[in-house]
C-alpha positions in Angstrom: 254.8 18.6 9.3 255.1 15.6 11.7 258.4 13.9 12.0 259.0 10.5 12.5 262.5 7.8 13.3 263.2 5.3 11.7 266.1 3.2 13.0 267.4 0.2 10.8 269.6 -2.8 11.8 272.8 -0.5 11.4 271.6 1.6 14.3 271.6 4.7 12.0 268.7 6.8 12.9 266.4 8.3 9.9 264.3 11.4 9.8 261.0 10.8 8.0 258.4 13.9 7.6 255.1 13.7 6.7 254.9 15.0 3.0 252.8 15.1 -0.4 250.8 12.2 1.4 253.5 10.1 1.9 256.4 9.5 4.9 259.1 10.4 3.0 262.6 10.2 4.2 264.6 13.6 4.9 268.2 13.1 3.2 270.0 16.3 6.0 273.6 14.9 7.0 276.5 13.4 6.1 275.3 10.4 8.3 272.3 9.9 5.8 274.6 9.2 2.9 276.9 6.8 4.5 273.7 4.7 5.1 271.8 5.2 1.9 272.5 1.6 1.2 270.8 0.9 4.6 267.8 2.4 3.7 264.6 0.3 2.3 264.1 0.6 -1.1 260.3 0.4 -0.4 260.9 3.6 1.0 262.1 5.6 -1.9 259.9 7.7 -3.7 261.2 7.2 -7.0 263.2 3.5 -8.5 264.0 4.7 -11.6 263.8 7.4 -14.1 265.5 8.7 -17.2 268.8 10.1 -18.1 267.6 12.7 -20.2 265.4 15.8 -20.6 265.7 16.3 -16.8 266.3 19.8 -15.6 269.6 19.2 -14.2 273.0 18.7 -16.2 272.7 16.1 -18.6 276.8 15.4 -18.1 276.1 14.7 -14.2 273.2 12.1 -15.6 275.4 10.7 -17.9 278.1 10.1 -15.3 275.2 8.4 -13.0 274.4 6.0 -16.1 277.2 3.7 -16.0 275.3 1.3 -18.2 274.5 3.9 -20.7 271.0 2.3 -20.7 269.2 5.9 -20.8 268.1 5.3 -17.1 269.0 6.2 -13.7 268.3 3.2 -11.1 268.5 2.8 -7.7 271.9 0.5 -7.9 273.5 3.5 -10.0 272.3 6.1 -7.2 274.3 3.9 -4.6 277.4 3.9 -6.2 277.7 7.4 -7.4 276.9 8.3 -3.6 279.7 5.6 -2.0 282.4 6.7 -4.8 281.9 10.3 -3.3 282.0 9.6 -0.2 285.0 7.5 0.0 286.6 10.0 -2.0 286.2 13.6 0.8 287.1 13.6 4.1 283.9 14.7 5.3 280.7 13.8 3.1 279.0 17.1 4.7 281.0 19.5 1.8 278.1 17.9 -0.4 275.4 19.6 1.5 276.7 23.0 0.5 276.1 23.0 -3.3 278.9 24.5 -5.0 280.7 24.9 -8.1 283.9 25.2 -6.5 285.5 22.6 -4.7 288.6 22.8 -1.8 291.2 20.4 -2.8 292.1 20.2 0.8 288.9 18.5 1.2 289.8 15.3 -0.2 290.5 12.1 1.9 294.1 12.0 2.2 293.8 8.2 3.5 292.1 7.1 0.1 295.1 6.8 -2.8 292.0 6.9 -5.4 291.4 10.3 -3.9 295.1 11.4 -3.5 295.3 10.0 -7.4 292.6 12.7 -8.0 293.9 15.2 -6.2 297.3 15.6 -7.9 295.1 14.9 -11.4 293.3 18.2 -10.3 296.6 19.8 -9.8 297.6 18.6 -13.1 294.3 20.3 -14.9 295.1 23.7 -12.7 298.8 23.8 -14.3 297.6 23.6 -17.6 295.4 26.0 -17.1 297.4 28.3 -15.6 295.5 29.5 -12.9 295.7 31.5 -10.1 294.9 29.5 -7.4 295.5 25.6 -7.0 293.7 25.6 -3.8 290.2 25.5 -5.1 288.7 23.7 -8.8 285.8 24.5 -10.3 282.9 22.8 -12.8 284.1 25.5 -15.8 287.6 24.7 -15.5 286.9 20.8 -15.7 284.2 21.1 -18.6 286.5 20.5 -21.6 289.6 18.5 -20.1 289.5 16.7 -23.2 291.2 19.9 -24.6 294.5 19.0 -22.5 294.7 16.0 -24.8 294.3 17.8 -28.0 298.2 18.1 -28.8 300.1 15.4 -26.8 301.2 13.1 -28.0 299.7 9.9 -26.0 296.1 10.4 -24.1 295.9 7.1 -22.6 293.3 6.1 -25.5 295.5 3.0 -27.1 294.7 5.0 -30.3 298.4 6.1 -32.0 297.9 8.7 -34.2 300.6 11.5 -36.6 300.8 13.1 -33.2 302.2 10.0 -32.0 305.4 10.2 -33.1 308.0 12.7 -35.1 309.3 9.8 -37.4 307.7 10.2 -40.9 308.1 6.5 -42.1 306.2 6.0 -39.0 303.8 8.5 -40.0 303.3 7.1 -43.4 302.7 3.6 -42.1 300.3 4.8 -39.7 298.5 5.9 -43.1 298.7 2.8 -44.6 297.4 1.1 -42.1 294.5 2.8 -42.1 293.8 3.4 -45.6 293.8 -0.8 -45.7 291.7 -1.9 -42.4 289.9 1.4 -41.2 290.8 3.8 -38.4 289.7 4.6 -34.9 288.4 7.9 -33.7 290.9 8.9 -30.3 290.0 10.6 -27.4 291.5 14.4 -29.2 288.6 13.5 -32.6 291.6 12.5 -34.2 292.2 9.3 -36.9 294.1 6.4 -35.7 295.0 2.7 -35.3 294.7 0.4 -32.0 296.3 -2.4 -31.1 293.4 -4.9 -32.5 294.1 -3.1 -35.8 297.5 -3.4 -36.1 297.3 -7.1 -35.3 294.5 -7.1 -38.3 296.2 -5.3 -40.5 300.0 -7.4 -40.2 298.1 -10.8 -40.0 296.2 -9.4 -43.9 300.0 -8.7 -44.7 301.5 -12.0 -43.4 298.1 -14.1 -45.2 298.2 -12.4 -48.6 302.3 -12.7 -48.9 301.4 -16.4 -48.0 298.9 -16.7 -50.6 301.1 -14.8 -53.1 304.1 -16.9 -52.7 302.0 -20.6 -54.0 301.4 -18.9 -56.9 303.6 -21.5 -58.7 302.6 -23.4 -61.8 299.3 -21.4 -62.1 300.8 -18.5 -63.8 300.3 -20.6 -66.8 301.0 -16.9 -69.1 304.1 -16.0 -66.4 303.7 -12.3 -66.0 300.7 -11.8 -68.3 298.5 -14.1 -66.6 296.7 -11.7 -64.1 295.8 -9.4 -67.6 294.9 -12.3 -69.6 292.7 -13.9 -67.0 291.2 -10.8 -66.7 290.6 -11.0 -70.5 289.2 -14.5 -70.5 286.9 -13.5 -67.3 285.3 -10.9 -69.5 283.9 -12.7 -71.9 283.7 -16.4 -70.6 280.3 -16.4 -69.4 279.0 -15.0 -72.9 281.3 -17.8 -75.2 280.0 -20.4 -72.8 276.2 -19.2 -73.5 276.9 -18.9 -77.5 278.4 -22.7 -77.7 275.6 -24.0 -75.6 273.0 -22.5 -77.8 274.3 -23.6 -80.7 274.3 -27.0 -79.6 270.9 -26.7 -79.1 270.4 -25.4 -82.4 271.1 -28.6 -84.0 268.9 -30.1 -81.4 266.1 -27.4 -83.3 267.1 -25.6 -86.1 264.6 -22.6 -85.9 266.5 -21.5 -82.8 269.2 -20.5 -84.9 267.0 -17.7 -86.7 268.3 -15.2 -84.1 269.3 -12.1 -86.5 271.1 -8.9 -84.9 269.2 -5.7 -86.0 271.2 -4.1 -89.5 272.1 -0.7 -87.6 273.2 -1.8 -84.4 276.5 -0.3 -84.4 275.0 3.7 -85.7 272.1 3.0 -82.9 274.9 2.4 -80.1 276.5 5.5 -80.7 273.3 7.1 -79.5 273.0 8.3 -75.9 269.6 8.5 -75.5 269.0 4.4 -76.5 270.8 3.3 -73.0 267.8 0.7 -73.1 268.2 -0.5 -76.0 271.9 -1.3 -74.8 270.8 -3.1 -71.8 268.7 -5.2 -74.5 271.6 -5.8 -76.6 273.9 -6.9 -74.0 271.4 -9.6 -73.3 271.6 -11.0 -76.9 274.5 -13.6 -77.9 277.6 -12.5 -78.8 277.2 -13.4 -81.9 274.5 -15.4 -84.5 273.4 -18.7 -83.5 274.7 -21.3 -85.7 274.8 -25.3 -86.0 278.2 -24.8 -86.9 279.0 -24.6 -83.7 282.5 -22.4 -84.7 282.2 -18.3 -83.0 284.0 -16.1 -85.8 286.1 -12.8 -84.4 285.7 -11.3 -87.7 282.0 -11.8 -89.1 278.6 -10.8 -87.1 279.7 -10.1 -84.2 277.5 -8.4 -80.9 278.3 -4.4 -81.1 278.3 -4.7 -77.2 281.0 -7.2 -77.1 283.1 -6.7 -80.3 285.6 -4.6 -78.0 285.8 -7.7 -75.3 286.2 -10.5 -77.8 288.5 -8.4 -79.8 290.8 -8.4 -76.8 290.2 -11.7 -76.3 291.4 -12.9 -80.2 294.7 -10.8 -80.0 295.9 -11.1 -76.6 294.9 -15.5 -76.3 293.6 -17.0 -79.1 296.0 -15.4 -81.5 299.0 -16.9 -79.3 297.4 -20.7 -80.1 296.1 -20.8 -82.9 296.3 -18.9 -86.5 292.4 -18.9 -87.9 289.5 -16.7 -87.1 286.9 -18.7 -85.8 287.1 -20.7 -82.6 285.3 -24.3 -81.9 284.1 -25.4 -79.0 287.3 -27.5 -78.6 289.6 -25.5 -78.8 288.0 -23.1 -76.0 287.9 -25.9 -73.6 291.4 -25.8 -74.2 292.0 -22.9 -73.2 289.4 -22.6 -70.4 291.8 -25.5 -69.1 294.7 -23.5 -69.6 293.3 -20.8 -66.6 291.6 -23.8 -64.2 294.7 -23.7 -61.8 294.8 -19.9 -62.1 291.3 -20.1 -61.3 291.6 -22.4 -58.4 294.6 -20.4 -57.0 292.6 -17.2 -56.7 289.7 -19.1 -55.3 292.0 -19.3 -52.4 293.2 -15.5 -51.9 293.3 -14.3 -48.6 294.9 -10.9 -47.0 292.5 -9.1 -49.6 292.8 -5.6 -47.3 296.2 -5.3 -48.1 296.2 -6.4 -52.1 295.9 -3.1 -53.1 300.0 -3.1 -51.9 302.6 -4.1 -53.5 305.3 -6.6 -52.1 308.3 -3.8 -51.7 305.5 -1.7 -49.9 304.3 -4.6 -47.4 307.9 -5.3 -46.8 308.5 -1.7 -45.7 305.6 -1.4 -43.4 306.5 -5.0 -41.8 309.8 -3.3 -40.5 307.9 -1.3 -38.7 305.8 -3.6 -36.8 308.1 -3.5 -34.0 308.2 0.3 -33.2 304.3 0.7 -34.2 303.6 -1.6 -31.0 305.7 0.4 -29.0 303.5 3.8 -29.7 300.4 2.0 -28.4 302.4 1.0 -25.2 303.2 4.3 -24.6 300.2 5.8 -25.1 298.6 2.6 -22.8 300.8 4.0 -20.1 298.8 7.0 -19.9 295.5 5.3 -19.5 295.6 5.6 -15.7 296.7 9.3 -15.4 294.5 10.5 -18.1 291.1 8.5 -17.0 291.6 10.1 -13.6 292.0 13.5 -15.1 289.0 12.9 -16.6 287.4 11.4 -13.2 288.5 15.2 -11.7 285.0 16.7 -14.2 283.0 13.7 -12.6 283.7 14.3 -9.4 283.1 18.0 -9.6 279.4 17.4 -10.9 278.6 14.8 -8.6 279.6 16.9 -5.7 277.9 19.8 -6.7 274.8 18.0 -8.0 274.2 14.4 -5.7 271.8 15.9 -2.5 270.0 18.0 -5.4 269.6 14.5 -7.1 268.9 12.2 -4.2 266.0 15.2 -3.2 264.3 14.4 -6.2 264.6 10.6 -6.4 264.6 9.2 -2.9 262.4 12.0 -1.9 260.3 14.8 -3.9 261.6 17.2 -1.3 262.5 20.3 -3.5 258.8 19.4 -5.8 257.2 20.0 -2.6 259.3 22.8 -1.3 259.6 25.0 -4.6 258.3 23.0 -7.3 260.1 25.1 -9.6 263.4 23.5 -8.6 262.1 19.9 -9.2 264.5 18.4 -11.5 261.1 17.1 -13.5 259.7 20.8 -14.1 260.6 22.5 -16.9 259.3 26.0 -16.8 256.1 28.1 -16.6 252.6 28.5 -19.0 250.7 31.6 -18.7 247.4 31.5 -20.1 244.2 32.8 -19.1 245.2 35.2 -16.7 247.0 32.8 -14.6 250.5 30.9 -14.8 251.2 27.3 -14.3 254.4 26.6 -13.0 254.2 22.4 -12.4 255.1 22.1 -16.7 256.4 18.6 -17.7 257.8 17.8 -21.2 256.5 15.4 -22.9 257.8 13.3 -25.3 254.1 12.0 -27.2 251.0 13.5 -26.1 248.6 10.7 -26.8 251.1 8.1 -25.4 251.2 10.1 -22.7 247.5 10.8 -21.6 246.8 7.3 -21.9 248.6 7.1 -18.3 248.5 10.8 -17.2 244.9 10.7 -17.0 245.1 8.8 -14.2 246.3 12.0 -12.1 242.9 13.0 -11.6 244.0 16.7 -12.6 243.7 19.1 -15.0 246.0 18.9 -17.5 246.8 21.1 -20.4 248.9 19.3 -23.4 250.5 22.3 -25.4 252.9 22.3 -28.6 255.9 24.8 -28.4 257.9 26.2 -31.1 260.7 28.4 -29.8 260.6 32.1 -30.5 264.5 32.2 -32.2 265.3 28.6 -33.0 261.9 27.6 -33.9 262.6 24.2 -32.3 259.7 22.1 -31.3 258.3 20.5 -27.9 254.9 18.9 -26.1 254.5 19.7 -22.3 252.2 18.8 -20.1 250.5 21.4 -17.8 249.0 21.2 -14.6 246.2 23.4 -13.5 245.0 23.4 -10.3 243.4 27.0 -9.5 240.8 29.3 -11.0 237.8 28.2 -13.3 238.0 26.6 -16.7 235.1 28.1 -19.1 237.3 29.8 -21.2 240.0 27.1 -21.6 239.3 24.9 -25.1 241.3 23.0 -27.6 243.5 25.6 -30.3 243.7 28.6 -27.5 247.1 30.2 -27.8 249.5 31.0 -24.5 252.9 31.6 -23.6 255.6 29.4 -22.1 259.0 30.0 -20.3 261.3 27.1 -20.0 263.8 27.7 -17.2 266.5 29.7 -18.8 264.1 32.7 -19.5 263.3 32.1 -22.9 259.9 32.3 -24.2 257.8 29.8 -26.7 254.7 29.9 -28.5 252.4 27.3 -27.1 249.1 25.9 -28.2 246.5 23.7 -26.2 246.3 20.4 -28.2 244.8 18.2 -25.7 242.5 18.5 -22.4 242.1 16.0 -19.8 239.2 17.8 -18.0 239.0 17.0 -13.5 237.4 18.6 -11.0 239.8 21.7 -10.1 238.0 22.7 -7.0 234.8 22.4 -4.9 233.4 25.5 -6.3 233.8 25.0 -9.7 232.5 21.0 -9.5 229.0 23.0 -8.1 228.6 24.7 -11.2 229.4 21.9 -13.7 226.1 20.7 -13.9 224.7 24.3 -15.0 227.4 24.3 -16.9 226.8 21.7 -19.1 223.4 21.8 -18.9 223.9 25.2 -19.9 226.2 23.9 -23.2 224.0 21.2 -24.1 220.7 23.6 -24.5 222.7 26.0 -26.3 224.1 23.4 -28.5 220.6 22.0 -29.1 219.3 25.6 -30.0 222.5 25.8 -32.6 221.6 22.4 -34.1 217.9 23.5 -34.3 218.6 26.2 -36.1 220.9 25.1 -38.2 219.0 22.6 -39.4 215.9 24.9 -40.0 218.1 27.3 -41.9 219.4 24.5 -43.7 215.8 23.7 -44.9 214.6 27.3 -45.4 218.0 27.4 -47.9 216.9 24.2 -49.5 213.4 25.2 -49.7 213.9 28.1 -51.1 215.8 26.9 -53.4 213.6 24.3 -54.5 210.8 26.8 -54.8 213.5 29.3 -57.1 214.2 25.8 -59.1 210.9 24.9 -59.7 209.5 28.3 -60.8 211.8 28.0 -63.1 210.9 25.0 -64.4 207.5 26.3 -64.2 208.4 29.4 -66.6 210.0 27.2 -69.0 206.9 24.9 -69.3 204.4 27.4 -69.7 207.1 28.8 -72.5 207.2 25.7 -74.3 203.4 24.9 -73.6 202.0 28.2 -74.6 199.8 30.4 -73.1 196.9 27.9 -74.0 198.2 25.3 -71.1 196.2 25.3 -68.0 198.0 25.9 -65.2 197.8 22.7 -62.4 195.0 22.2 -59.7 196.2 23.5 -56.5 196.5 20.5 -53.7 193.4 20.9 -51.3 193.6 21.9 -47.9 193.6 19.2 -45.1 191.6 20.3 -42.5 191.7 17.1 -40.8 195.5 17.0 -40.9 195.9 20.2 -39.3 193.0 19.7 -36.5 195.5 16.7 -35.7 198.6 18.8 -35.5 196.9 21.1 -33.5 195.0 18.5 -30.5 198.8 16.9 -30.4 200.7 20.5 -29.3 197.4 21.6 -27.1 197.9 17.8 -25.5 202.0 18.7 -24.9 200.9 21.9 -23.8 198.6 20.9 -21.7 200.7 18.0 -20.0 203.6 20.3 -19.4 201.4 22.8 -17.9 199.9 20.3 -15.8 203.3 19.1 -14.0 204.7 22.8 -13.9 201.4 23.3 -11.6 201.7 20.6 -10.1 205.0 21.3 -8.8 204.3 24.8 -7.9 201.2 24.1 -6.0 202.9 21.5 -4.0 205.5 24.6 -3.2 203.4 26.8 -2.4 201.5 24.3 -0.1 204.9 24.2 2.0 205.6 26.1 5.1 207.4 29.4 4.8 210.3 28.0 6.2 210.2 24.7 4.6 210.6 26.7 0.9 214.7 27.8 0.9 214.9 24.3 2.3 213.4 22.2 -0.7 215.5 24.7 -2.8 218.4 23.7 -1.2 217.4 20.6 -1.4 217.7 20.8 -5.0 220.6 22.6 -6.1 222.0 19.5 -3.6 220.4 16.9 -5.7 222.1 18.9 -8.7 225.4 19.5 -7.6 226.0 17.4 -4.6 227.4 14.5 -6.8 229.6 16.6 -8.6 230.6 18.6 -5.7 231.0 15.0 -3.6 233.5 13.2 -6.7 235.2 17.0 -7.0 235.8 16.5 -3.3 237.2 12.9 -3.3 239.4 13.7 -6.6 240.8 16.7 -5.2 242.3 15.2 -2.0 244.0 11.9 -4.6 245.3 14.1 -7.1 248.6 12.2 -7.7 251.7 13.2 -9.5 252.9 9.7 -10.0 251.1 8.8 -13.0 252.2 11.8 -14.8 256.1 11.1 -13.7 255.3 7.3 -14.9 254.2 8.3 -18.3 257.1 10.1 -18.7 259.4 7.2 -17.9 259.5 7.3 -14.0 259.5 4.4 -11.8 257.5 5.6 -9.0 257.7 4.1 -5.7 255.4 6.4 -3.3 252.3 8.2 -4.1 253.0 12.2 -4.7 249.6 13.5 -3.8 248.7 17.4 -4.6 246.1 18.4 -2.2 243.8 21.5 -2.4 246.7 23.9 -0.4 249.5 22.7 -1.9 248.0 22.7 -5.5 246.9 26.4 -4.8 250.8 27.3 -4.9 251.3 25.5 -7.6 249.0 27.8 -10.0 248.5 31.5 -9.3 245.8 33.8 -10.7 246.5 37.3 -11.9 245.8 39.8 -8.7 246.0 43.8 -9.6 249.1 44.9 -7.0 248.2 46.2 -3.5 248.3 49.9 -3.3 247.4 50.0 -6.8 244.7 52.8 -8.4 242.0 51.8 -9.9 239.5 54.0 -11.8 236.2 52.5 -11.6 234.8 54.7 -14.6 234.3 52.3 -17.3 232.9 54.1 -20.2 231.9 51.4 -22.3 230.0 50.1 -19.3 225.8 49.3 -19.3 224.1 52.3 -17.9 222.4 51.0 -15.1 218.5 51.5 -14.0 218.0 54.6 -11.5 217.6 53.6 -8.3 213.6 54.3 -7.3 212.8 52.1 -10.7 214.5 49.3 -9.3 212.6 50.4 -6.0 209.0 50.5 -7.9 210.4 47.0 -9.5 210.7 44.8 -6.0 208.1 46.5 -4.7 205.8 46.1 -7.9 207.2 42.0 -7.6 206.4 41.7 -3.9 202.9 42.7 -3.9 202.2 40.0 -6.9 203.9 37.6 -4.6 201.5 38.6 -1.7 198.9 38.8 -3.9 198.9 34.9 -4.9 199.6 33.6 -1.3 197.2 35.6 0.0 194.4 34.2 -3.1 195.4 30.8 -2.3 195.1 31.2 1.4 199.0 30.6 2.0 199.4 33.9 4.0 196.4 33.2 6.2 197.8 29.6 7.2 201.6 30.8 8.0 200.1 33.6 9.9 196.5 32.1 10.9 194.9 34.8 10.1 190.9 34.2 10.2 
């Protein structure tokens, strides 16, 4: 690993190493973090990546993510890494990872640290515990819990807990039965400031509104239930006088009849239709008269409405039983300046109070106020008690962070502490331990593919939970023949436990020189064999169909000569085409005989080579073959990048993350039988071999045909010149 300096403008001197093909900077002293901000950004490996599904805690993430954007960037980085800094009195505690903090650590010159020291203190009290010299990442993880039963948590959210008064309690209540609630830092139910000031400025607008009442309570006390009366039916009177006037306009609208059984049909709970239907029709006959009747004809659906209408309004007026079209304009009048008046209502959240009520929470306005200062008082203590868990899981987690986002240092060291990595596939007799989760395979691949690796998609479904994920894995040793679409394997995420995972997807590259030399046998290989199944598929499929046919057609045969009777000659046989044939025949000898001719061809002008000149034209060959192959395999193995894997998954980055041939070796091991191990070599089931002098007779047997032809062609006698 070669090391180089780089110095910047600040003077501070950075370590730079040599790794994954990239100068990466080496983040290894207190120095480095106190002039992060100094550093280039073009020389991070990584600018941005997300907040989630990393394997680190998600809490320390979330901290990072003061946007709350679902990224980490490189501006959020900086300040997480300055706030702890300023915060210790030396920035080298961070370099010893640690659960555990030493209070005495913090900068004593920084009153934000002193603030967070006592805040500590504060969390070790409640706790009870034994020693206030030291705070840990378990005894910060539910602070919240301190808040549970005081009485003010520094949320501006006033809740029961707030106060021992009842009426205080009661209002609190009200308040939030009229304009809603707010959720407070304990999960508790409450009111804010911005809702008290809603919910007194509803009280102050409807008393307003209440108190112009004045000449539009037309009835005095009844008015609200009469104009609720009136409301019920207006719309319906108005649509009866207007169609009677347009009766007498035509006379054959006035036909409309209601059915005789209305009122037993009604009563019927299966005809809810036929209810709809009847609402819909007028309240009552259409007439030229122009005059509604309370007592005659009247709509089943509305008899109860109008009914109301007659004894509580009309009644009061006037002494018959029908109504004109006068005399409801009069009383529509009657209810205009009611009408108007609620046309200007406001305070509508609190109507559903009476005046005493309103009156009795307004007294309280004073003292309600004074619970949210109180509790506003807190804010300062309580956010830093909370800052205490923050800081804790920063400390512990920032040069574990900054290693996998400035620089891949812990991928490249053990990748299975990259923050990225999720866990481990075994399959075919070898485990993959670079594993990515994935969020959408086919999303994914689109960019992944550009990795120029091979990479295994697989769905998981958790042994217990049976919870569901895609990862992504990356093989990079071993060969690949029996590694297809549907085969099953095992995965282990990072906390031991085990899932069921299934190859859905393949991106097939070149996993090493050896195995890019085959390929082209390989497939060659799969094509003839998937010609051969075609072929005889296809001639099965016709023998099937033939026979068939020819089972079909004797028995058609059968049942004509049935019908026919035995009398019915049977049909002239087609003649044979001796022609046709001869043709058939001259076409394969021709193939034959053209095939032959290059296969002799090419041996003769072998055998015409020098001795020594043979192995070399077959090398030449299998080069021709598999040099291509073998020559992209080559290139592809020493650019296999990382990056486009990372970017599919939401990373922004900066610095290629190449995976040569011995570092991808480590990253996925083949199954190897322990040393010192005993092996019995006996396999039973095993092909009994040929003895030993017939395999003899057999090379001897082949190397005297072999002399036999060089020597007939005169091939031995040239090598050797032998007269």
């Amino acid at each position: 690993m070669i090391q180089k300096i780089f110095q910047t403008s600040e003077g501070h001197q950075w370590h730079f190493a040599r790794i994954g093909g990239a100068n990466r900077v080496l983040i290894e002293n207190a120095q480095d973090l106190l002039h992060l901000r100094s550093l280039d950004q073009k020389l991070w490996t990584a600018l941005s990546c997300p907040a989630n599904n990393l394997m680190i805690d998600a809490k320390t993430m979330q901290y990072i993510d003061t946007d709350n954007d679902g990224r980490i960037r490189v501006p959020e980085i900086l300040a997480a890494v300055e706030w702890l800094c300023s915060l210790v009195a030396n920035p080298q505690v961070f370099f010893t990872p640690s659960d555990t903090f030493v209070l005495a650590d913090f900068n004593e010159n920084n009153a934000d640290a002193v603030m967070l020291k006592n805040s500590a203190l504060q969390i070790l009290d409640f706790l009870e515990a034994d020693s206030t010299e030291t705070i840990s990442s378990a005894q910060t993880a539910n602070v919240e819990q301190l808040f549970v039963n005081s009485d003010f948590n520094g949320d501006g959210v006033i809740t029961a807990l707030s106060t021992e008064r009842e009426d205080l309690k009661k209002a609190i209540e009200t308040i939030i039965a009229c304009v809603g609630s707010k959720t407070d830092r304990c999960g508790l139910e409450g009111v804010n400031e911005d809702l008290l000031k809603e919910f007194f400025t509803e009280c102050e607008q409807y008393l307003q509104w209440r108190s112009n009442a004045g000449e539009s309570m037309t009835y005095g006390n009844e008015t609200a239930d009469l104009y609720t009366i009136f409301s019920a039916v207006k719309e319906k009177i108005n649509d009866y006088f207007f169609q009677c006037k347009f009766a007498q306009y035509r006379s054959e609208f006035a036909q409309t009849e209601l059915p005789v059984n209305f009122a037993e049909l009604l009563q019927n709970p299966h005809e809810t239709e036929l209810q709809a239907v009847v609402n819909k029709l007028p309240i009552s006959p259409i007439s030229p008269a122009v005059q509604l009747s309370f007592t005659e004809r009247i709509n089943p659906a509305w008899e109860q409405a109008l009914t109301a209408f007659y004894t509580r309004i009309f009644a009061k007026e006037y002494k018959q039983t029908v109504m004109t079209e006068a005399q409801w304009i009069a009383i529509q009048q009657k209810f205009e300046k009611y009408t108007a008046w609620l046309a200007q209502k406001q305070g509508t959240k609190v109507e559903q109070l009476d005046v005493a009520q309103i009156a009795d929470v307004k007294t309280l306005q004073e003292p309600l106020y004074e619970l949210v200062v109180q509790d506003n008082a807190q804010k300062q203590n309580v956010d830093t008690i909370l800052l205490v868990d923050k800081f804790i899981r920063l400390r512990r987690d920032i040069v574990r962070i900054l290693r996998n986002f400035v620089t891949f240092h812990e991928f490249y060291n053990d990748t299975k502490s990259a923050i990225f990595t999720n866990g481990t596939l075994f399959i075919d007799q070898r485990s993959c331990s670079l594993c990515i989760p994935v969020q959408n395979v086919d999303t994914h691949v689109a960019m992944a593919s550009n990795s120029k690796m091979f990479l295994l998609y697989c769905d998981c479904t958790h042994k217990q939970t049976k919870e569901k994920q895609s990862i992504v894995a990356v093989l990079t040793n071993g060969d690949i023949d029996n590694l297809m679409v549907g085969r099953n394997a095992l995965y282990y995420d990072k906390t031991g436990a085990d899932w069921d995972a299934t190859v859905v997807k393949i991106v097939d590259n070149p996993i090493s020189i050896r195995q890019a030399f085959f390929t082209p046998y390989r497939k060659f290989a799969q094509f003839i064999s998937d010609q051969i199944k075609k072929f005889s598929s296809s001639k099965e499929s016709a023998v099937e169909a033939n026979a068939m046919q020819s089972i079909e057609s004797t028995g058609e045969n059968v049942s004509t000569a049935t019908t026919a009777g035995s009398s019915t000659a049977p049909a002239a046989a087609t003649p044979f085409d001796i022609g046709k044939f001869v043709g058939i025949f001259a076409a394969i000898g021709l193939a034959i005989g053209a095939i032959g001719g290059v296969l002799v061809s090419i041996v003769s002008g072998f055998l015409r080579l020098k001795w020594w000149e043979m192995p070399l034209s077959i090398l030449a060959l299998v080069l021709i073959i598999s040099g291509p192959s073998m020559l992209i395999a080559w290139f592809n193995l020493r650019t296999r990048n990382l990056g486009p894997i990372l970017d599919a998954n939401g990373w922004a980055i900066n610095a290629r993350a190449v995976i040569n041939i011995p570092f991808g070796n480590t990253l996925t091991d083949i199954a190897q039988i322990p040393r010192n191990a005993n092996i019995d070599l006996h396999d039973p089931f095993a092909v009994k071999s040929m003895a030993w002098w017939k395999k003899l007779l057999i090379v001897l047997g082949i190397l005297a045909i072999a002399f036999g032809v060089l020597w007939y062609f005169g091939i031995i006698q040239r090598w050797f010149h032998i007269q």
